[in-house]
N, C-alpha and C positions, 0 to 999 in steps of 0.2 A: 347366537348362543350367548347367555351371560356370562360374564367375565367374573370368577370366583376368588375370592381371598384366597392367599399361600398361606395354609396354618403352619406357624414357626416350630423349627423341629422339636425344641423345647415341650412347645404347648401338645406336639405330637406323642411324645415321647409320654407325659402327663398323662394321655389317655389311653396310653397302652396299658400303662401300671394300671388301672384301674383303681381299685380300693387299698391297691396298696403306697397310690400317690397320697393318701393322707400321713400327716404324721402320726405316729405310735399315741391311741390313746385314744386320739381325735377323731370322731363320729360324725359320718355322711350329713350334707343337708337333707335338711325332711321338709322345708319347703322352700319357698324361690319367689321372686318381688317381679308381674310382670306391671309393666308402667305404660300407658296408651296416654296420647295427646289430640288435641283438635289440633287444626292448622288451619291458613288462610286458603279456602276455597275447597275443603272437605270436611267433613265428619269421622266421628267412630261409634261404633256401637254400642261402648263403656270408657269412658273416660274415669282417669287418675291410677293409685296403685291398686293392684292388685295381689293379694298372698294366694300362693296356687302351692299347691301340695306336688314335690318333683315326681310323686310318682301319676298324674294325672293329668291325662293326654284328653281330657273331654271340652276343655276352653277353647275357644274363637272369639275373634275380634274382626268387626265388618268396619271396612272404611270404603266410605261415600259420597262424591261431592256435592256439594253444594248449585244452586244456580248460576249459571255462568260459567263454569269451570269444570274442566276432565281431570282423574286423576291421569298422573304422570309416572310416582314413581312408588313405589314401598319401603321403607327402611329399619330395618333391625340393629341396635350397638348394645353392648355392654361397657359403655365407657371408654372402651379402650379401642376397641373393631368395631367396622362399621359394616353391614352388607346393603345391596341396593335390589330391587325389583324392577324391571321398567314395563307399567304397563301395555305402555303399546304395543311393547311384544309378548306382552302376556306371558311373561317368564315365572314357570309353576312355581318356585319356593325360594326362601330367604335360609342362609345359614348362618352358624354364630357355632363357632367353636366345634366343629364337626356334627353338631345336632340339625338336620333337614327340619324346614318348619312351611308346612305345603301350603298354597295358595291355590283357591278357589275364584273365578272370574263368572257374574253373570252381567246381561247385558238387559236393562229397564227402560222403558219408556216415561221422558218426563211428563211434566203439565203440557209443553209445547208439541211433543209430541216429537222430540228426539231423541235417539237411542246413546243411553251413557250406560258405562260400565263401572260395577262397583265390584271392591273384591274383599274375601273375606280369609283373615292369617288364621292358621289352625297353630295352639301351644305343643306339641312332645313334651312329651316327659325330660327331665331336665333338670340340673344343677344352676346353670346360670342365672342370675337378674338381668332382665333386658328390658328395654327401651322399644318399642315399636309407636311410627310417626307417618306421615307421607306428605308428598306435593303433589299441589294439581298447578293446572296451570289454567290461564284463563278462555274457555270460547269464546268471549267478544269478538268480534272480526269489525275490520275497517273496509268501504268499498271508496274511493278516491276517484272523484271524477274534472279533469279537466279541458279545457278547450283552447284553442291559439286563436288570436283575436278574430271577433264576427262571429260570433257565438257565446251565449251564456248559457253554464249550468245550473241546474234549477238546487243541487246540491253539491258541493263541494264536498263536504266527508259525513259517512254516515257510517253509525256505528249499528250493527246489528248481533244478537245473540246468533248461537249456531242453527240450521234452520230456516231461521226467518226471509221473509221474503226482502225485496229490493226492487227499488222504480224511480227511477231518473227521465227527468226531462231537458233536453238542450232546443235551445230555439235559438235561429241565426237572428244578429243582428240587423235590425232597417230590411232593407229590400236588396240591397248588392253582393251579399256573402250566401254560401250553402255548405253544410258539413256534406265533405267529403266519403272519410274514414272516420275508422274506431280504433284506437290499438287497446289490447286489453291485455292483462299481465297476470297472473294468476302465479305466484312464485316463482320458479325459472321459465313457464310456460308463457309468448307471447306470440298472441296471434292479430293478425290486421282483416277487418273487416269491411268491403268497399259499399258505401252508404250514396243512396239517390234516391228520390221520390217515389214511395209506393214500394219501396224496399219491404223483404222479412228477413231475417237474417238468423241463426242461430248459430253461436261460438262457445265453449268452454262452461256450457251450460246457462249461459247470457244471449236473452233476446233480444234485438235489434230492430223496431221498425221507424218507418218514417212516410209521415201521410204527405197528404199533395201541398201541403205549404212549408211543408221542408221542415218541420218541427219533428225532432228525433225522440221516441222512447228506448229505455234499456229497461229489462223487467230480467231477473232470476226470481225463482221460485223458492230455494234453499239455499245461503249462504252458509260456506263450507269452510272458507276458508279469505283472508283479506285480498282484495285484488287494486287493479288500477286502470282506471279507462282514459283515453286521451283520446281527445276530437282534434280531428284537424280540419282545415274548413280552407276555401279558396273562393274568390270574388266568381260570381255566377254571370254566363251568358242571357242578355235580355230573350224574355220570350214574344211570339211574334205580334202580340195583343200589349206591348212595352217598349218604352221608350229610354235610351240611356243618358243618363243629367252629368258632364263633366265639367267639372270647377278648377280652374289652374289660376293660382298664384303668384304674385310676385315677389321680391324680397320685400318682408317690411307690411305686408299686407294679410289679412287671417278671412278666413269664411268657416263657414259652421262644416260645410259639406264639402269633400273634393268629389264624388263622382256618389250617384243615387242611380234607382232604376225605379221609374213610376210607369201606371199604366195610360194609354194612351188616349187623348182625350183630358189630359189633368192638365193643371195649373199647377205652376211651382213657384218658386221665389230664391234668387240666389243674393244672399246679402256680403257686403264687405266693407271691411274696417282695416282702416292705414291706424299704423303703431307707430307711438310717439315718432322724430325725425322721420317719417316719411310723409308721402300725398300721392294717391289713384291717382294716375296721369290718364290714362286710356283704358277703355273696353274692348273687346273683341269679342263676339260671336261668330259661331259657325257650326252651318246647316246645312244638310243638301248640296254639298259643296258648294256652298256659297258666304262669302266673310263679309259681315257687316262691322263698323269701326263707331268707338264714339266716347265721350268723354263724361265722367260722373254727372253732370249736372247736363244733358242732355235728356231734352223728354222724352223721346222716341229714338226709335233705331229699328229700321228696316232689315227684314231680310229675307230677299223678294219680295214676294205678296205677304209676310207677315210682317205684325207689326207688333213691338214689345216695349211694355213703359220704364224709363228710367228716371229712379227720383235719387237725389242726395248730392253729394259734395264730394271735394277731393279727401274728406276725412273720414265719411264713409255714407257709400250708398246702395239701392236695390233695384234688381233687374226683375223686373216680374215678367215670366213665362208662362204665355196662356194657350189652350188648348195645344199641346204639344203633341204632334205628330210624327216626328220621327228626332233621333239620335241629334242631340246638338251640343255643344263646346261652349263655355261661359270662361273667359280670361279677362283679368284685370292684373295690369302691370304699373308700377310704381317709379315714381322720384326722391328726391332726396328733399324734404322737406326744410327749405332755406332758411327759416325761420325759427327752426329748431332741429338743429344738427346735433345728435348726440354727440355727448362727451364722455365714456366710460371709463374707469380702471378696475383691471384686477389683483390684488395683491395677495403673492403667495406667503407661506409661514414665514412669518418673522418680519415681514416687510410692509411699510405704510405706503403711500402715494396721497401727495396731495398736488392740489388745482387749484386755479385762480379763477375761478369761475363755479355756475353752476350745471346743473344736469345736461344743458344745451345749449348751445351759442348758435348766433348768425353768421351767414358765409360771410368772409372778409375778419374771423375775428382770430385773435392771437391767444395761443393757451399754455401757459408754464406750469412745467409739471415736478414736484420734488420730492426725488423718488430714495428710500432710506429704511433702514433695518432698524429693528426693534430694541432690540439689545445686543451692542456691538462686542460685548465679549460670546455670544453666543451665536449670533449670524453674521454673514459676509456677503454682501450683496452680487449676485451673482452671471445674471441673463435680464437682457430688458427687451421688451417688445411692442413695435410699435405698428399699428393696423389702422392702413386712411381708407376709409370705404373698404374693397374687398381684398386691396392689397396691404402685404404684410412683412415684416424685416424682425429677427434677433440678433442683439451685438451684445459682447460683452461688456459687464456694468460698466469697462473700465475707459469705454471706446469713447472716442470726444466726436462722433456723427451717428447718424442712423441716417441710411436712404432708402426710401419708400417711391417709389413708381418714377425714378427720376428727381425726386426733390430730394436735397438733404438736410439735414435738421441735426441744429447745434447738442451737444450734450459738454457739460462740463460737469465737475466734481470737483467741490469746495474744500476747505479746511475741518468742515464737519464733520465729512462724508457725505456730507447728502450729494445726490448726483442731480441734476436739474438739466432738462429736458424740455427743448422750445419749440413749439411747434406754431408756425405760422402760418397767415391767411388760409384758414380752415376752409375747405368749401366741400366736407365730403363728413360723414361721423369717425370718430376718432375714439381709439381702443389704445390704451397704455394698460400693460401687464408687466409684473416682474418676478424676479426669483429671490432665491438666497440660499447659499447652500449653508447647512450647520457647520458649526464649530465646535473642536473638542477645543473641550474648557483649558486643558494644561498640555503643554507639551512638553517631551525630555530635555533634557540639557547636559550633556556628555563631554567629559573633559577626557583625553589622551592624553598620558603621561608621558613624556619622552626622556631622554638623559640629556643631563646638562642643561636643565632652564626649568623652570615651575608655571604651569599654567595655574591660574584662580579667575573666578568668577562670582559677580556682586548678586547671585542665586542658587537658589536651592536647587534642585536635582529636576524641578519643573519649574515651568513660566506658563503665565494665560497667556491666552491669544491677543496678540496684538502689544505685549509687554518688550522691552528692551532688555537687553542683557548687554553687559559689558566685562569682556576677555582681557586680562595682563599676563601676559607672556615676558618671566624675567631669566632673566640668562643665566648660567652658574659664572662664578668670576673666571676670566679666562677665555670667556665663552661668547659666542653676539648669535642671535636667534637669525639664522639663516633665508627658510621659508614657514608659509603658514598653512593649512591647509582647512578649508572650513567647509563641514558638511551641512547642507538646507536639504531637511525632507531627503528624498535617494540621489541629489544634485551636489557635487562635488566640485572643490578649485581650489589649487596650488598657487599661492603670489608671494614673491619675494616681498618677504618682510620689510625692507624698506618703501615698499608702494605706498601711494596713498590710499587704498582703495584696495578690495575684494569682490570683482562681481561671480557671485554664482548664478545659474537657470538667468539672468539676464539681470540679474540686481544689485546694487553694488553697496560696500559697505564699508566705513571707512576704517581706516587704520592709520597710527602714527606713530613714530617711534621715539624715544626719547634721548637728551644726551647720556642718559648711563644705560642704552640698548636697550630699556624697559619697551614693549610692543602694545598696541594696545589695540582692539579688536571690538568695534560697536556694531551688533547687528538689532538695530531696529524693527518693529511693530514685527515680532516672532509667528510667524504662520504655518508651521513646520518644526517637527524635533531638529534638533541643534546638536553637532557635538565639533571640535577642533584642537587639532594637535598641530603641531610643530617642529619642526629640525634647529640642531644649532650646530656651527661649526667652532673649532677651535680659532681664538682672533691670531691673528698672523703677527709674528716674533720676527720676522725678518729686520737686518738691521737696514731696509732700505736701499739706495739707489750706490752701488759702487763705482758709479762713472766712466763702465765701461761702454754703453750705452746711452746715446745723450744726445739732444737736441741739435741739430746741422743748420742753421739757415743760409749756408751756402746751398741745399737742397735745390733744386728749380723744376721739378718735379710736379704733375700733379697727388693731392692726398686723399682725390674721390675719382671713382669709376663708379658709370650707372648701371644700370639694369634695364638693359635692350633700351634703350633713348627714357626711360624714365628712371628721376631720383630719389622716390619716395621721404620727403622733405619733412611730413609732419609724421614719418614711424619714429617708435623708440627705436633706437642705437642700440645694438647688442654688443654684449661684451666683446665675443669676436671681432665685432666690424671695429670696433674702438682699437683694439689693437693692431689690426691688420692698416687702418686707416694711420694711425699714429707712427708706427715704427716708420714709415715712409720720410715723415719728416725728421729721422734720425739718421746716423751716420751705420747705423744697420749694415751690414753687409748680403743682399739678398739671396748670393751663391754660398753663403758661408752655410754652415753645416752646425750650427750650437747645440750645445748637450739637451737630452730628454727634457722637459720642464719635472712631467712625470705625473701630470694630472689625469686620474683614470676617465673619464668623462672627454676626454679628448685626443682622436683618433690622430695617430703618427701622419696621416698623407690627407688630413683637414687642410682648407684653402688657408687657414690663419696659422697653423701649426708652428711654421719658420717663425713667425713674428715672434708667436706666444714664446717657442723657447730663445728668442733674443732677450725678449723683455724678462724672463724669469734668470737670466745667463747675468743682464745688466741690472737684477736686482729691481725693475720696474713695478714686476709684478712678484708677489710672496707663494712661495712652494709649498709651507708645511701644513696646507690642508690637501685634501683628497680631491677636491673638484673645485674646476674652475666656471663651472655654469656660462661657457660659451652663449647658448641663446639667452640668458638670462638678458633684460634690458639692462643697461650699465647705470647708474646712477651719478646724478652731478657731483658727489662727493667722489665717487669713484673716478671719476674722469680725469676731474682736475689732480686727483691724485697721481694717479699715470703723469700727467705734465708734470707737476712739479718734481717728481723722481726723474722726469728726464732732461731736466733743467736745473737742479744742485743736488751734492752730497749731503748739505750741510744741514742743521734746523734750520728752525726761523719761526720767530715771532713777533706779535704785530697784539696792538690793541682789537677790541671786538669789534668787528663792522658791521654785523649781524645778529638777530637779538636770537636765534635760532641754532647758532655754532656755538657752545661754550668751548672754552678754550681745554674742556676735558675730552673732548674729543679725538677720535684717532684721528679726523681728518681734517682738526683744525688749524693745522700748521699750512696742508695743500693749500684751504680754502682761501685761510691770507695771504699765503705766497702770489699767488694767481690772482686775487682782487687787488690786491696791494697793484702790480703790475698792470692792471686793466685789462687783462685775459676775459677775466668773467666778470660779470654782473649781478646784482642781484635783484630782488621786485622793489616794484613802489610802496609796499608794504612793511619794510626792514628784514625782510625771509630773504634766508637765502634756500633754502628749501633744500637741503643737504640728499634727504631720501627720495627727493622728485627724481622721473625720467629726463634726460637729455636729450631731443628730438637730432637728427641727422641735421637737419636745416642750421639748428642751433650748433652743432658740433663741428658746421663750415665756417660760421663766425666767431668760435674760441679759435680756433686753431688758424684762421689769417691773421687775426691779433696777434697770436702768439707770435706768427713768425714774421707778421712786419708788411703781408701779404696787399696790397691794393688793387683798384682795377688797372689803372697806370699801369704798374710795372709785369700785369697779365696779358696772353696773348689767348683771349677769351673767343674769338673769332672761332666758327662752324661747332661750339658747344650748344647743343639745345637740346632741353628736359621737356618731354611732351606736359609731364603734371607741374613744371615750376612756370606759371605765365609769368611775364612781364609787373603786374602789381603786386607780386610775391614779395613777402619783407626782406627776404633771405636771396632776392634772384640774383645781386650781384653776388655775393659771398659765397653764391652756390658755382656762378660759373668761376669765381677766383679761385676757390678750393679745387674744381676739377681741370683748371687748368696749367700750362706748361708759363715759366717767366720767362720774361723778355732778356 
């Protein structure tokens, strides 16, 4: 049933009143404007407007289509409301403001001789102007016919009116393929049809035959509607008056035919051609179960009692097949043409490859390959690959080998980037491919604000790829920037600010600090958004060393214990071990019991604990910050600091021995004290490298200087470090430190 307009109460309410919905005064229409149109693919009876007198119910309006086309629908508005007719349901009438306006349907035979339906609106009597219009739609139909390879259709798409007939031819390809099936489609209707020689078939009102050389018709008589036919088709069994022809190939070699089926009695011809880098090495036929063997430029070749001629070369030649009487097998297999070995590259977006050579070289020859992106702010060279004859290897761009079938083959990567690729005594064809994955053009660059120190950066809020940035981290006064913390891409790392270095994800980056605690932060060729923040702590106020704690060289003592027979010679020193190792040489008391230090970071019943609060008790070490960063690595500045508080009360100053120490430094007074004395050292360079690590190794040869220590006056006997050998720089210093005096 048709779905009817809701007339609005209002508009209801209007027609109740009748004659008394007009305003006072104002007289009924006496006549009425009806408006008809043509449209794409019907007619009407009268086109344009029409004045109809409202009291005259004797007008009609006939709409018609056209060729080609059904009406669909009918449509009535008065500008403001719309009503619909659908004729395919033939829904008797059209309304418009509570007036019925009936519809009449008859059904005509056209020129072709198909039944279309026209229909004709009748006017009522009536106040309103309206509009009446309609749509058709079109009868053209489509029939779509396709096939899977070994068959061609004779039409691919045919357009027919409604009606008309339809005829399709499929014939198999050559002599080896037969259509099988049909599937045919007809809207959601899909049915499959099983097709063989001498077939009739009738489906969905489509006819199906197929005569004795396998050639398919389709025939309808009236198309109704679009549809879709698919063949499908499978290689056929020889009949027994046929013979079956099979062609195999080698790598590198082409023939026109891989398998035929001729009749018996015929002559054939199987031809072959070697592609560039290759050459036909050999033939093989077989027959009758029987294999004959032979090589392109052999005249004959037997097999049995027959006999077949071969002409041509290793670059290409033909087997002629004569009176063939049963099923025989034609193989030609291939070599690697010596003389010209390909050379190939492929290069993906963004990426060049070049060679030292051309298309193809001789075995024994050598080929460099230089392999680079296009534009290095936009690609990053990524995957390379390399393929000798069938085998094949991908390394990363960044990799310095590739190995293929047991050989390995150099790769290096210049100052340019270009990466270059050696590939030697070739004796097989050679395939160089590569990648590169894109680059976003900018990346962020994120500063963390902390208290007590200013981070700035010599960039904007982004950096291109591949761009530097450099980080100063300045302390507020009072203040010395503690740690640092730098984020690459989701890859994170915490380094005490005095480092040299920052490695995050495996890469490191330097850092330096300056004599007024200025920090300074370089992360080179940017591949990843960037952001880094910072701690600082308050600088320590302590007045220093009160001598209550202080250097003993009557000690006789060792000042190192290993770990399980090894000394770990070249780790950084932690601050713990520094103190736990130093107090030893002081007049310490190791039963004594000294006040808290009161550093949160460091548990009451830690192995260094007693030391830490001697040394904070004797003023060694300074209290009024929060944390003593135990595992942190101890620095040379910090070392020698520790000594020298346990070695005077007093200052002391000394000219510069160091172009690295100025003498504004908190730890310039230690560093002289101690070098002045011959304790420490400094590089061949004029550094004394204030912020460097102190190795363990190295922290056994401060501290025998210190106290005077030799191998003489050591009883170094049954000490031995499995990791310190005998040509260790550090091997005596290591056994004088760890052991007892004479």
């Amino acid at each position: 049933m048709k779905a009817r307009r809701i007339i609005s109460a209002a508009m209801a309410a209007m027609l109740a009143l009748g004659s008394t919905a007009f305003a006072v005064g104002e007289q009924p229409k006496t006549e009425r404007i009806v408006t008809t149109q043509n449209g794409t693919g019907y007619t009407v009876s009268s086109v344009g407007r029409h004045v109809i007198a409202t009291g005259d119910s004797s007008q009609s309006f006939a709409f018609a289509p056209t060729d080609g086309y059904d009406l669909s629908q009918l449509m009535i508005t008065d500008g403001e409301f719309t009503d619909r007719a659908d004729v395919a349901s033939l829904d008797k009438d059209l309304t418009m403001n509570g007036t019925t306006y009936p519809i009449r349907y008859e059904s005509k035979i056209d020129a072709q001789g198909t039944s279309v339906i026209r229909a004709t609106v009748s006017i009522p009597t009536a106040q309103d102007d309206i509009t009446l219009s309609a749509e058709a739609v079109s009868s053209e139909y489509t029939v779509t016919a396709m096939s899977q390879s070994g068959a061609t259709v004779s039409s691919a798409t045919t357009k027919l009116g409604k009606g008309e007939a339809y005829t399709m031819t499929a014939k198999p390809d050559g002599n080896l393929y037969c259509i099988t099936r049909a599937d045919l489609t007809i809207g959601q209707n899909k049915t499959s049809v099983a097709l063989s020689k001498g077939c009739d078939e009738i489906s969905q009102g489509y006819r199906f035959t197929m005569d004795a050389e396998g050639v398919l018709t389709v025939y309808c008589g009236g198309v109704t509607s679009s549809s879709t036919i698919e063949l499908k088709t499978a290689e056929r069994e020889s009949d027994s008056d046929e013979v079956l022809v099979t062609v195999h190939t080698g790598r590198g070699i082409s023939s026109e035919v891989s398998k035929d089926i001729v009749k018996k009695g015929s002559n054939y011809t199987v031809s072959f051609s070697a592609n560039r880098g290759y050459a036909i090495d050999a033939l093989t036929l077989e027959a009758d179960g029987k294999t004959a063997y032979s090589t392109p430029n052999t005249n004959t070749v037997f097999i049995g009692t027959n006999a077949y001629r071969v002409s041509g070369n290793d670059s290409g030649c033909t087997v002629y097949l004569t009176d063939l009487q049963s099923n025989i097998t034609v193989s030609a297999e291939s070599v690697y043409d010596s003389d010209n070995l390909l050379v190939t590259t492929s290069a993906g977006i963004g990426v060049k490859i070049d060679k030292n050579c051309g298309s193809s070289v001789e075995v024994g020859t050598d080929v460099d390959f230089d392999i680079y992106v296009t534009d290095e702010v936009k690609y990053e060279l990524d995957r390379i690959t390399l393929q000798i004859g069938d085998s094949s290897q991908t390394v990363d761009a960044d990799d310095t080998s590739i190995r293929v079938s047991g050989e390995t083959y150099r790769m290096t990567t210049d100052e340019d980037g270009v990466t270059h690729l050696y590939v030697t005594d070739i004796d097989k064809p050679v395939r160089v491919s590569a990648t590169a994955s894109r680059n976003n053009t900018n990346y962020s660059v994120k500063i963390q604000q902390m208290s007590y120190l200013t981070i700035s950066k010599n960039t904007g809020s982004t950096v291109s790829h591949g761009k530097d940035v450099k980080f100063t981290i300045k302390p507020d006064s009072g203040y010395t920037v503690d740690t640092v913390t730098l984020k690459i891409g989701s890859k994170s790392e915490t380094a005490y600010a005095g480092a040299s270095i920052i490695a995050v994800d495996g890469v490191s980056y330097e850092m330096e600090r300056s004599s007024d605690g200025t920090v300074t932060v370089y992360v080179d060729n940017v591949r990843a958004n960037v952001s880094i923040s910072a701690e600082a702590e308050k600088i320590a106020t302590g007045s220093g060393s009160n001598g209550k704690i202080y250097i003993d060289r009557s000690v006789k003592s060792p000042f190192f214990v290993g770990y399980n027979s090894q000394f770990y010679p070249e780790d950084n020193m932690t601050r713990a071990e520094a103190a736990q190792m130093l107090v030893r040489m002081t007049n310490a008391d190791p039963n004594a019991s000294y006040p808290m230090a009161g550093f949160s970071d460091v548990q009451s019943d830690a192995y260094y604990a007693n030391a830490l609060n001697a040394f904070a008790y004797g003023g060694i070490v300074d209290v009024d910050t929060s944390y003593f960063r135990p595992y942190a690595p101890i620095t040379r500045a910090e070392f020698v600091e520790m000594m020298y508080r346990l070695d005077t009360t007093g200052s002391y100053s000394s000219s510069a021995r160091f172009y690295d120490v100025s003498p504004e430094m908190q730890d310039a007074a230690a560093i002289a004290y101690c070098a002045d004395r011959g304790w420490v050292n400094g590089y061949p360079d004029g550094s004394f490298r204030p912020g460097g690590y102190i190795t363990r190794a190295e922290a056994a040869a401060v501290v025998n200087r210190t106290m005077g220590r030799t191998i003489s006056s050591s009883n170094v006997s049954g000490i031995h470090y499995t990791d310190v050998p005998e040509y260790h720089w550090a091997y005596n210093e290591i056994l004088i430190a760890s052991s007892y005096q004479c």
